[in-house]
C-alpha positions in Angstrom: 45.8 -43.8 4.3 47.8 -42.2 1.8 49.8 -39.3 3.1 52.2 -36.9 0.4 54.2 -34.0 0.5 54.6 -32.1 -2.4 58.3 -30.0 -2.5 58.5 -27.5 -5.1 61.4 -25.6 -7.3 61.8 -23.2 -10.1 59.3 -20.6 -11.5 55.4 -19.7 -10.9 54.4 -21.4 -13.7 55.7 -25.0 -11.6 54.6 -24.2 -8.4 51.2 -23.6 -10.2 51.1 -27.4 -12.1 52.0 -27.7 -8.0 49.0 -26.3 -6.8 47.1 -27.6 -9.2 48.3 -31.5 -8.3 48.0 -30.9 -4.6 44.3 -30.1 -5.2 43.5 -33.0 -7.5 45.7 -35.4 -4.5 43.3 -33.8 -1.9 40.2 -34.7 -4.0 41.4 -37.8 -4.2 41.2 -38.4 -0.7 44.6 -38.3 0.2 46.2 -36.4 3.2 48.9 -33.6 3.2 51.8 -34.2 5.2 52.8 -31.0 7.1 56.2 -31.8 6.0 58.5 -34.5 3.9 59.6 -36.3 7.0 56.0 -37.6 7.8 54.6 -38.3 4.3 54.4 -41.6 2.6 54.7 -40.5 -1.0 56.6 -36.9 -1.8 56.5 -35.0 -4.9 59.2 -33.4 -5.9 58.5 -30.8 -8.6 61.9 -29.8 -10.5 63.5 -27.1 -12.1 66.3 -27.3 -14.6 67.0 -23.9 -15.8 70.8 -24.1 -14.2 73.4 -26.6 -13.2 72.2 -25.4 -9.4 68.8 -26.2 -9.5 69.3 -29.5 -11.0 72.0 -29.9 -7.8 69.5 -28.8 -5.4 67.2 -31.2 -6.6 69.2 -34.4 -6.4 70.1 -32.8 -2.6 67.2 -32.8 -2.0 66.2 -36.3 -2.9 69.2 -37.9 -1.3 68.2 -35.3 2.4 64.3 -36.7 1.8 65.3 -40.0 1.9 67.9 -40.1 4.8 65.5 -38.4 6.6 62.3 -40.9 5.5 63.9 -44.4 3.9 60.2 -45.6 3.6 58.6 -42.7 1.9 58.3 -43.3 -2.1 59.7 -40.4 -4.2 57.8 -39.5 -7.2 60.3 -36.5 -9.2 58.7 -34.7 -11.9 59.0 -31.6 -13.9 61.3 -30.1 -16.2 64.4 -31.5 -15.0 62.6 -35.0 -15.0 61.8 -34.1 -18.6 65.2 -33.1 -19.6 67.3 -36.2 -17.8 65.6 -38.9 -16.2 68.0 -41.1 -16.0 70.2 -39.0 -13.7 67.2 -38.9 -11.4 65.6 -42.5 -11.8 69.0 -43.9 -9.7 68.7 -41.8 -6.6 68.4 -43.6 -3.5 64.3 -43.6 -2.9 63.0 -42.3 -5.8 60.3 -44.8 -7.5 58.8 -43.4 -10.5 60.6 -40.1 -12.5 57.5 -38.3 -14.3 58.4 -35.8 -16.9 56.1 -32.8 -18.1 55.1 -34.9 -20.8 53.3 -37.2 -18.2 52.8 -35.0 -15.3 48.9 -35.6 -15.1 49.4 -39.2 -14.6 50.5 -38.4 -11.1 47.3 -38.7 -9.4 46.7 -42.0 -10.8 50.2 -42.9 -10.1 50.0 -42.1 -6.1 46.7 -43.3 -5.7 48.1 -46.8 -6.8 51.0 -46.9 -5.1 51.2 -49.8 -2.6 52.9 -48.0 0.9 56.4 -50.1 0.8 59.7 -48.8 1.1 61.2 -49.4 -2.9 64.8 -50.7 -3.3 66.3 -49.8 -6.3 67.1 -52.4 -8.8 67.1 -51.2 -11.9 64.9 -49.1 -14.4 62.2 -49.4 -16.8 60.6 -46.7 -19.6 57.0 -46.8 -19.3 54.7 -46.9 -22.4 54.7 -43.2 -23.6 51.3 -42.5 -24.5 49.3 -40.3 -22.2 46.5 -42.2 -20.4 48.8 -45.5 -19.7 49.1 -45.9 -15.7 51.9 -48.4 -14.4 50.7 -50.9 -12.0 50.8 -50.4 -8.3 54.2 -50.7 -6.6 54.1 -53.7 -4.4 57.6 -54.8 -3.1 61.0 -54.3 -2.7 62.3 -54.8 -5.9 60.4 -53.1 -8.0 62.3 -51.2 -10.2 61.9 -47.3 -10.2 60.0 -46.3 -13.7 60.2 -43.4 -16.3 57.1 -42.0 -17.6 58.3 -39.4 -20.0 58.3 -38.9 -23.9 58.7 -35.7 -26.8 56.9 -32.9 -24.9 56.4 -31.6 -28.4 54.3 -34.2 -29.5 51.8 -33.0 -26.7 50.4 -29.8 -27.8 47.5 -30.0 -25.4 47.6 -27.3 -22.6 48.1 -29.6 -19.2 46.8 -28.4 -16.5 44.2 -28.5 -13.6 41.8 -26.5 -11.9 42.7 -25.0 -8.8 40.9 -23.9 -5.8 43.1 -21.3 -4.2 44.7 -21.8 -0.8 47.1 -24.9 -2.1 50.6 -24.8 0.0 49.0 -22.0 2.4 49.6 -19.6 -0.6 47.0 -17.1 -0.3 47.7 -15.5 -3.4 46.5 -18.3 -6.2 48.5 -18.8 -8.8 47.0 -19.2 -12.6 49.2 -21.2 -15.2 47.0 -19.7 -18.7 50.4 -20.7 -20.7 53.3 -23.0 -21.0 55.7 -23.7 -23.5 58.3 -21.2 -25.4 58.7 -21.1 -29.6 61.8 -18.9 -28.7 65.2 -20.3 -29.0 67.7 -18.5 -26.7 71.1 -20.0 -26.9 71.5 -20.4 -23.6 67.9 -21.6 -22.5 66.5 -25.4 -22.3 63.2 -24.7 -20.8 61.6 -24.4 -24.7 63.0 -28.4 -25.0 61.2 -29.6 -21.4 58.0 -27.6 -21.7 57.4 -27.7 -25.6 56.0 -25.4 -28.0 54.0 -22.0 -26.9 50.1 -23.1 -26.1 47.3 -21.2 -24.4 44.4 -21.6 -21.9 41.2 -21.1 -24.1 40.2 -17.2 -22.7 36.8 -19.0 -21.7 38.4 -21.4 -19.6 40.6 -18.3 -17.8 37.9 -16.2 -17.4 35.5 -19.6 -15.6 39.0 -20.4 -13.4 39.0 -16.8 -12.3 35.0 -16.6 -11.5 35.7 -20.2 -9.1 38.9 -18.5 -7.6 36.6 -15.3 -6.9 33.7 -17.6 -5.8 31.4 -16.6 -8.4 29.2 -19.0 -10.3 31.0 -20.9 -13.3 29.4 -23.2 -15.9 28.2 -26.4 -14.7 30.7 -29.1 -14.2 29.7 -30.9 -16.9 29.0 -28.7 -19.1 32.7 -27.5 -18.7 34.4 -30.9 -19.4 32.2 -31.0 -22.8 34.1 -27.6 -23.7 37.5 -28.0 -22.4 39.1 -31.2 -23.3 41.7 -31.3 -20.6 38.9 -31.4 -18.4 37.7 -34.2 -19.7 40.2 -36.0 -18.1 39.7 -34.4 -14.9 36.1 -34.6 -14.2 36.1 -36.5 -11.4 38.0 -33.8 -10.0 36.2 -31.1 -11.4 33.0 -32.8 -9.6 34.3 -33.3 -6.2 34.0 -29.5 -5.7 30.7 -29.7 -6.4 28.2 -30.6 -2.6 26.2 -32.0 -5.3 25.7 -35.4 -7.6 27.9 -35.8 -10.7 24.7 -35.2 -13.1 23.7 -32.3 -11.1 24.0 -28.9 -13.2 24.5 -27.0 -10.0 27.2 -24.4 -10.9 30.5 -24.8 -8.2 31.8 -22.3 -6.2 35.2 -21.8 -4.4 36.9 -19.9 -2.3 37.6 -16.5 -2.6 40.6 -15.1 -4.1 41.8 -11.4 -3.9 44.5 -11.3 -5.5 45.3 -13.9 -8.2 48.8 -14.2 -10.3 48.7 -14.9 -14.3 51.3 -17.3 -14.9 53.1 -18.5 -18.2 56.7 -20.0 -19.8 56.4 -17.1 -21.7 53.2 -15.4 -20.9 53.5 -12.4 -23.4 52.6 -14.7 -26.5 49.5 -16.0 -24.4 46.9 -16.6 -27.3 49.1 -16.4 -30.4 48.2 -20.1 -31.2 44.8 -20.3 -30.4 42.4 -20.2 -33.8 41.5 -17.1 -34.1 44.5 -15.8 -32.4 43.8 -13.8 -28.9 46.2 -11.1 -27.8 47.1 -10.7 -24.2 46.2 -7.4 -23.6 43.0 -8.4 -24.8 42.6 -11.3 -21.7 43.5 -8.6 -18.9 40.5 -6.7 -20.4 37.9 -9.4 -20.1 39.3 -10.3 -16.6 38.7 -7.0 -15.1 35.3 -6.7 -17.5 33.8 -9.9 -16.8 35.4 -10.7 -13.4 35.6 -9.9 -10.0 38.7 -10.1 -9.0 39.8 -7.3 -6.9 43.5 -7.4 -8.0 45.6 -9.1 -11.0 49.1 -10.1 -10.7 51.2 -10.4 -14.4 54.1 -13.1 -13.1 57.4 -12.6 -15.9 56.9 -10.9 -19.3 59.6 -10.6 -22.1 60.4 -6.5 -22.7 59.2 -7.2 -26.0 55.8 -7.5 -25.0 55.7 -4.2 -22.9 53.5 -2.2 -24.8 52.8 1.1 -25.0 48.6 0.2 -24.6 49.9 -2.7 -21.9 51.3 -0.1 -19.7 48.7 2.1 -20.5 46.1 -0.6 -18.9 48.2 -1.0 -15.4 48.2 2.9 -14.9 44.4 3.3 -15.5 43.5 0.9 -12.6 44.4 -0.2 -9.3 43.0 -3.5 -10.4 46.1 -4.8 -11.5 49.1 -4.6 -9.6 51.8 -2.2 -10.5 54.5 -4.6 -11.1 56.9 -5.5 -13.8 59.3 -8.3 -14.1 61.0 -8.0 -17.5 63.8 -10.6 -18.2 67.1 -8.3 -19.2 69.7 -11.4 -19.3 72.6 -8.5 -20.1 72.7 -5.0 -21.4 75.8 -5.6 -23.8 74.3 -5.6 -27.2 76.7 -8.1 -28.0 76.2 -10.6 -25.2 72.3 -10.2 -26.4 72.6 -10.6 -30.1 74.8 -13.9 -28.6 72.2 -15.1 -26.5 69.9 -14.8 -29.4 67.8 -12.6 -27.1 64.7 -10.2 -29.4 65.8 -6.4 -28.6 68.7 -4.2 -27.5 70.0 -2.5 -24.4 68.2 0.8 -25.9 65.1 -0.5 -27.0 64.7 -2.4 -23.3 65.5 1.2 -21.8 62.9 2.7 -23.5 60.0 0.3 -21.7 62.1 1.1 -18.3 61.2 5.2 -18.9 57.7 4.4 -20.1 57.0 2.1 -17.4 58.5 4.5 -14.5 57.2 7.9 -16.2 53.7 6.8 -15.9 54.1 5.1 -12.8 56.7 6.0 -10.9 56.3 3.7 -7.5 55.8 0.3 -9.7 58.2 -2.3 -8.9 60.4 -3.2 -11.9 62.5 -6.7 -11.5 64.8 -8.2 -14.1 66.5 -11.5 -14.9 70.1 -11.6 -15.2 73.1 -13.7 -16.1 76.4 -13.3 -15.1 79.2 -15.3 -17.1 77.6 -16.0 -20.6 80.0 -17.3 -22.5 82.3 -14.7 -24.3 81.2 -12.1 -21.5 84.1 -9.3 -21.0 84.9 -7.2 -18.3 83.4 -4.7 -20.3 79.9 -6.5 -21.2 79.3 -7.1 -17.7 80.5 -3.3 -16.5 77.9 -2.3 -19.1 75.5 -4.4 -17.4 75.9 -3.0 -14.5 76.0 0.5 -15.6 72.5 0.0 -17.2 71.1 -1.1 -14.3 72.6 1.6 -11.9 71.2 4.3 -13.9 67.7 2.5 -14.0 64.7 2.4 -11.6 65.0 -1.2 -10.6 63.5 -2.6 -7.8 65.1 -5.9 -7.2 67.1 -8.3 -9.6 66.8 -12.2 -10.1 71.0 -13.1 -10.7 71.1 -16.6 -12.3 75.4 -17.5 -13.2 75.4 -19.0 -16.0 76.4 -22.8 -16.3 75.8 -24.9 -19.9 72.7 -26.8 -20.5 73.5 -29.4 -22.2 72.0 -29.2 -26.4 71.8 -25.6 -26.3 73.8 -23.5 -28.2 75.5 -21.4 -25.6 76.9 -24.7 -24.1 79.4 -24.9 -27.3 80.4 -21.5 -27.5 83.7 -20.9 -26.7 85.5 -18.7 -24.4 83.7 -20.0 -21.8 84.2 -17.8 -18.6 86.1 -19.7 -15.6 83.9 -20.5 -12.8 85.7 -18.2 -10.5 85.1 -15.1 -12.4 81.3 -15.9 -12.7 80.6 -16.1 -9.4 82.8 -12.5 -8.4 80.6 -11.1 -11.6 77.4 -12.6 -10.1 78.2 -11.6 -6.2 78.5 -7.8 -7.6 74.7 -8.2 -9.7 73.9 -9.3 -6.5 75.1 -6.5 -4.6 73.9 -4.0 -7.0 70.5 -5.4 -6.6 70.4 -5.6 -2.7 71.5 -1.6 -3.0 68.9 -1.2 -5.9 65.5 -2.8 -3.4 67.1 -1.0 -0.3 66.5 2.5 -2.3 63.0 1.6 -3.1 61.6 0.7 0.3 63.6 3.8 1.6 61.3 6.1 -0.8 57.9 4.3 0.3 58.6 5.8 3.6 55.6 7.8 5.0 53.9 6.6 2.2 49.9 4.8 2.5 49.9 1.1 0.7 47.1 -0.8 0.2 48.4 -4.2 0.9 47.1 -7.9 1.4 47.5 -9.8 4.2 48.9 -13.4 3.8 48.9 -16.5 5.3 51.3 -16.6 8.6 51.9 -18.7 11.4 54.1 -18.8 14.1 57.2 -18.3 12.9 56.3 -14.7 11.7 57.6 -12.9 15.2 59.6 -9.6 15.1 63.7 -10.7 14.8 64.3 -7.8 16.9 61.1 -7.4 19.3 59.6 -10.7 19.9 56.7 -9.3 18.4 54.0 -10.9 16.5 53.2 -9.5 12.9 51.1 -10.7 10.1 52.8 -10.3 6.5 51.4 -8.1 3.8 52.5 -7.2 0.2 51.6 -4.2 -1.8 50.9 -3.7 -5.3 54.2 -2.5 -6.1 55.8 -5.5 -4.6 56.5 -4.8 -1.3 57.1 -7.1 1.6 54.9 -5.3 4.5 55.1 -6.4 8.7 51.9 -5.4 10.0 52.4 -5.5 14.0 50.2 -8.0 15.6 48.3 -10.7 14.4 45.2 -10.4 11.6 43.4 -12.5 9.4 45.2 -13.6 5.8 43.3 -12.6 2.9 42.4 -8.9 3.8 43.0 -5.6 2.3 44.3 -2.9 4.9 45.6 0.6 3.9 48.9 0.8 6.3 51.2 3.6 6.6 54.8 3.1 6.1 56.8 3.5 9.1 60.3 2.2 9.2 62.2 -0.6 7.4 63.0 -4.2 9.2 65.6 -6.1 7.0 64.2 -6.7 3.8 60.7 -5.8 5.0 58.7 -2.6 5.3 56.5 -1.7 8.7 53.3 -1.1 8.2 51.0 0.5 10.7 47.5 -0.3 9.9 44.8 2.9 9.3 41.6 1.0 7.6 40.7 -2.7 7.5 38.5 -3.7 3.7 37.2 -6.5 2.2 37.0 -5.1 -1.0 38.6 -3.0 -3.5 37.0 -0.9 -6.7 34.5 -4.2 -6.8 32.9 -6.3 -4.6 34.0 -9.7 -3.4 31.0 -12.6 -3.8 32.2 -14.3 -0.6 33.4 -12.8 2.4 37.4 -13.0 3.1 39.0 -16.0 4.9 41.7 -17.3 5.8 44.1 -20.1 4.1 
């Protein structure tokens, strides 16, 4: 029996290609391993946006293998894209899988033979989608890279997913990938390719399955959606049904799902005839059931007027904006080949909190671009005193290698980029602490998640479920209650980074019904 583990980095557009790979193992008839330890294939799904994720990967390999010599280690995503042959020589690893070739996996683990791989040396698989390498059979197989130009695929890869994947209860929706932006300082655009879309169709079926609500027949879906194609067996296996049934499939329910993307803002811009975002959310909350939408990162540029508009006319869509900033110095941003100004990002910050004035409001942020003063980064951190944030995502910057940031000079000494990043980090810590401290006494509607034992009360012993709230709130909800339901819960007090909820109402809906009653996952 084939047991994996799948370990995941980076953004929510990964963990969803993540999700959507542990679902199409499962169907498959392999077994999840509770951790990496006991499986005899892991996954490791990769970030590369800094020098420290690509660090924490290769950590991570060398840790899985000490800790399990016989498990094989399949590493894919963007830092298997970007540099495979700093990966493909790590003690354990047998096949390095970039984007490009990411829905080969399932064939790939499904053929592997269960043998502990010794490295000899390395071979480049045949490039073209659809080629499989043979089954791994002894020790001296060498490790193999499947990866070629991710922008020679401009097919949308992805997968359908079920909902529950990694005990999230909260499913996660990739309907983008790719960037056609060119920051100087950013390589995800050269391991994820060009900007390409979901077919609306094809989000608004994924959505009816997450929601349990009938979707076109399985068939009748891979005829549409080429991807699919490729997937059908997949796509079938949810079915109870036979493969030339026309029975329509449903899934579990989903209450809250999260839109995902590279850079979700331009979602639709390629399709023929071009779709605009704001135009999706609509047909989501028209045409589905889904009590409540989540919009993962959005460039400010894409904060509308009508888009903010939307979130404040419905509690259908959570109240929550994560706008990448990068830097409020005008210069550093004209350097970083970034789309607005400090002033123009300020402006969607008053919007925003003017017509809603509890929505959480997050921001990426670099410390140590290249050329960065003492006075660029005090004016970054005078912007974001005088704003509304809610929490801050602090990356310090390090070069990527073939972007242009990474010749620049004036280069800021290590040293310096981590004091500039510890006070970003401070600022943000003092910026969240402010926001739960004014939710206090105030009634959330929040959703419970998945827990398990770990989730006791540091200070009490006390079991507690965790909730979040629209506005982006971590929630303790004393005792112990089923994931996957709405409660309206009264704020409390504060416990570290948490809020404490006491519980006044128990629902299973919100403005619309649910198809399938809640459960647990």
């Amino acid at each position: 029996m084939t047991t994996f583990y799948i370990q995941q980095f980076g953004c929510r557009a990964t963990q969803a290609d993540g999700a959507a790979l542990e679902r199409q193992l499962l169907d498959r008839g392999c077994t999840q391993s509770p951790d990496a330890a006991t499986a005899s294939i892991v996954v490791l799904n990769t970030c590369t946006v800094t020098a420290a994720a690509d660090a924490q990967a290769r950590d991570a390999i060398r840790k899985i293998h000490a800790q399990n010599s016989d498990a094989r280690l399949i590493v894919t995503g963007c830092y298997a894209q970007r540099a495979p042959e700093e990966l493909v020589s790590l003690p354990g690893v047998t096949h390095v899988v970039g984007n490009s070739h990411k829905p080969q996996i399932p064939d790939l683990v499904t053929q592997i033979v269960p043998a502990a791989p010794s490295l000899v040396g390395a071979q480049r698989v045949a490039p073209h989608l659809g080629n499989v390498s043979p089954p791994v059979a002894n020790s001296h197989d060498p490790a193999q890279i499947l990866t070629s130009d991710i922008f020679a695929h401009p097919e949308f890869l992805s997968a359908p997913i079920q909902g529950g994947e990694s005990h999230h209860t909260r499913p996660i929706l990739k309907i983008q990938d790719g960037c056609n932006n060119r920051c100087s300082f950013c390589i995800i655009p050269y391991v994820r390719g060009k900007s390409r879309s979901l077919a609306p169709d094809q989000v608004i079926r994924e959505i009816q399955s997450l929601v349990g609500q009938p979707i076109l027949a399985v068939h009748q879906l891979a005829r549409e959606i080429p991807v699919a194609q490729a997937l059908l067996p997949v796509i079938v296996s949810f079915s109870s049904t036979s493969s030339n049934s026309s029975t329509p499939v449903r899934l579990h329910p989903a209450r809250e799902i999260v839109l995902s993307g590279i850079n979700l803002g331009t979602y639709g811009r390629d399709l023929t005839p071009r779709v605009e975002f704001l135009d999706l959310i609509r047909r989501i909350l028209d045409e589905t059931k889904l009590d409540r939408l989540r919009i993962s990162s959005i460039e400010p540029q894409d904060v509308t007027q009508d888009l903010i508009d939307l979130f404040a006319s419905t509690d259908r869509i959570a109240h929550h904006f994560h706008m990448p900033l990068q830097s409020a110095s005008d210069p550093i941003l004209a350097a970083m080949h970034r789309w607005y100004r400090s002033e123009h990002y300020a402006r969607r910050v008053q919007l925003i909190h003017d017509r809603l004035p509890h929505a959480a409001l997050g921001a990426d942020v670099i410390a140590g671009f290249p050329g960065e003063t003492e006075s660029n980064h005090n004016a970054t951190l005078n912007f974001i005193e005088q704003r509304p944030f809610t929490y801050l995502h602090v990356f310090s910057y390090s070069p990527r290698p073939g972007t242009k940031a990474a010749s620049i000079p004036n280069q800021v000494p290590g040293h310096i980029i981590k004091r500039r990043a510890r006070e970003l980090r401070c600022l943000s810590e003092a910026k969240s602490a402010a926001f739960r401290q004014s939710q206090q006494g105030r009634t959330l509607r929040v959703l419970t998640l998945h827990r398990d034992e770990r989730f006791v009360n540091d200070r009490t012993g006390a079991a507690y479920t965790p909730a979040l709230s629209s506005n982006y709130l971590r929630v303790q909800i004393p005792g112990v209650h089923p994931s996957n339901h709405w409660q309206d819960v009264v704020v409390t007090a504060e416990e570290g980074n948490n809020l404490i909820g006491e519980p006044i109402s128990v629902f299973d809906e919100l403005s619309v019904p649910s198809v399938l009653s809640a459960s647990s996952v």
